[in-house]
N, C-alpha and C positions, 0 to 999 in steps of 0.2 A: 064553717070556712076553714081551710085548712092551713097550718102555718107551713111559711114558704121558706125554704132552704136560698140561705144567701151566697153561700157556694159551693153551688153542686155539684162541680167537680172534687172540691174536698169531702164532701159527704159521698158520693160515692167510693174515692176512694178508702177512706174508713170501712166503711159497710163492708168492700173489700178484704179488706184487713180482720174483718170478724167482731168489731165493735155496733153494739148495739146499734138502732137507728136512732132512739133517746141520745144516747152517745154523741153519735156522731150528727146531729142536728145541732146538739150544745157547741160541741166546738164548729162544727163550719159554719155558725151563728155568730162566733165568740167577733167582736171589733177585732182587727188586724191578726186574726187567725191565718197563720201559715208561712207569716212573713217571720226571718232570719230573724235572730233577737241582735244586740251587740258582739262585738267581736273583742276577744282578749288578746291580750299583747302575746306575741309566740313565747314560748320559755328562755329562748335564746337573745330573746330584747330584754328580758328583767333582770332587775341584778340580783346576786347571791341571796341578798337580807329580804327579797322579794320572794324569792324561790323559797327560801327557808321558814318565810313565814305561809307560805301554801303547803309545804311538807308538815309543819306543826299543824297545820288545820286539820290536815285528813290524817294525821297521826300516823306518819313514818317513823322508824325507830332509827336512832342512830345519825339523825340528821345533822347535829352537833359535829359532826366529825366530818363532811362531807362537803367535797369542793362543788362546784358550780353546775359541774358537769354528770357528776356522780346526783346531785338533787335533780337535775333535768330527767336522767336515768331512770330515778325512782317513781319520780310525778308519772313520768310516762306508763309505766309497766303498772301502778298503782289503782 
């Protein structure tokens, strides 16, 4: 018996894409495969010591020195 693709239009679209059929069975199998995850606040809702501690995470240099709008700058291009 053959296992049945739970949505076949994401598994075609993969296949599409050039992933495996393995591949792409896994995910269009996967529970709530395809759907939007959560959404983050924009940069211009958080404040400075928020921004600041997203630029120390991904390791911007220089962040200490750097107003609100200069770390939004960075995150972005980053």
């Amino acid at each position: 018996m053959a296992n049945r693709i739970k949505n076949e239009d994401q598994y075609e679209a993969l296949r599409d894409q050039g992933y495996s059929k393995e591949k792409s069975a896994r995910i269009a199998n996967t529970p709530n495969a395809g759907k939007k995850g959560g959404k983050s606040h924009k940069y211009e809702d958080r404040t400075k010591e928020e921004l600041y501690q997203q630029a120390k995470k991904v390791g911007i240099e220089g962040r200490s020195n750097m107003s609100k709008e200069e770390l939004i700058k960075s995150l972005r291009s980053h």
